[in-house]
N, C-alpha and C positions, 0 to 999 in steps of 0.2 A: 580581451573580452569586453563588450558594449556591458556598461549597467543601464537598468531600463527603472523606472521608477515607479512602485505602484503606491497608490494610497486610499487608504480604508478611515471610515466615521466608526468612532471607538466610544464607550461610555467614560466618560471620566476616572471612576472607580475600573475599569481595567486597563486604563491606559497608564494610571498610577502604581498599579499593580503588577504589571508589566515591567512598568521604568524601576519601580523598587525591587525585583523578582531580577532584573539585568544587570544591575548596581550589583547587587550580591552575589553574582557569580564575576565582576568585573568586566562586563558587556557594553555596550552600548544599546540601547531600546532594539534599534533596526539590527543588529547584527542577531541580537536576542530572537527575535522574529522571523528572520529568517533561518536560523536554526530551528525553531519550533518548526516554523514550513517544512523544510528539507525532512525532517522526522514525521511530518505525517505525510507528507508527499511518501516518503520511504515505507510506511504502514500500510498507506493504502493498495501503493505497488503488489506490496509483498499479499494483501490478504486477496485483492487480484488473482494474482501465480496461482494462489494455494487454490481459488477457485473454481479456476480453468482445469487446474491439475487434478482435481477430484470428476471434473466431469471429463475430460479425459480419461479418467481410469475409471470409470464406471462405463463409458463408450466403449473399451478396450474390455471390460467384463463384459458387456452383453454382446460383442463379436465372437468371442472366445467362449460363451454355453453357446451362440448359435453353431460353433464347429463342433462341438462334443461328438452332437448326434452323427455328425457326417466320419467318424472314426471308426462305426461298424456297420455301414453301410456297403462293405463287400470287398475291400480294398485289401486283402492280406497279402 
């Protein structure tokens, strides 16, 4: 795997907060950071799905009253 390297302009006060916040768990800053990443990369993904998947089944409700009516429409 290539690592690719990005870098971001931090306030002091998070960037200390950060480093102290990684220290505590036994991290390194960057390793800290990109687990934050990955975790809301993962959030967004997921609230995404949930999105799509509600309008998808609301698309699939309103095909399914449009068939209602066609079930007594003479077909027995």
């Amino acid at each position: 795997m290539h690592a690719a390297t990005l870098s971001f302009r931090a306030g002091e006060d998070f960037a200390e907060q950060t480093r102290s916040l990684a220290q505590g768990l036994g991290l390194k800053s960057s390793d800290y950071i990109r687990q934050a990443v990955e975790e809301k990369n993962a959030q967004v993904m997921a609230q995404r799905i949930a999105a799509l998947s509600k309008e998808l089944a609301a698309d699939h409700l309103s095909f399914n009253e449009s068939l209602e009516g066609a079930l007594a429409d003479g077909l027995d």
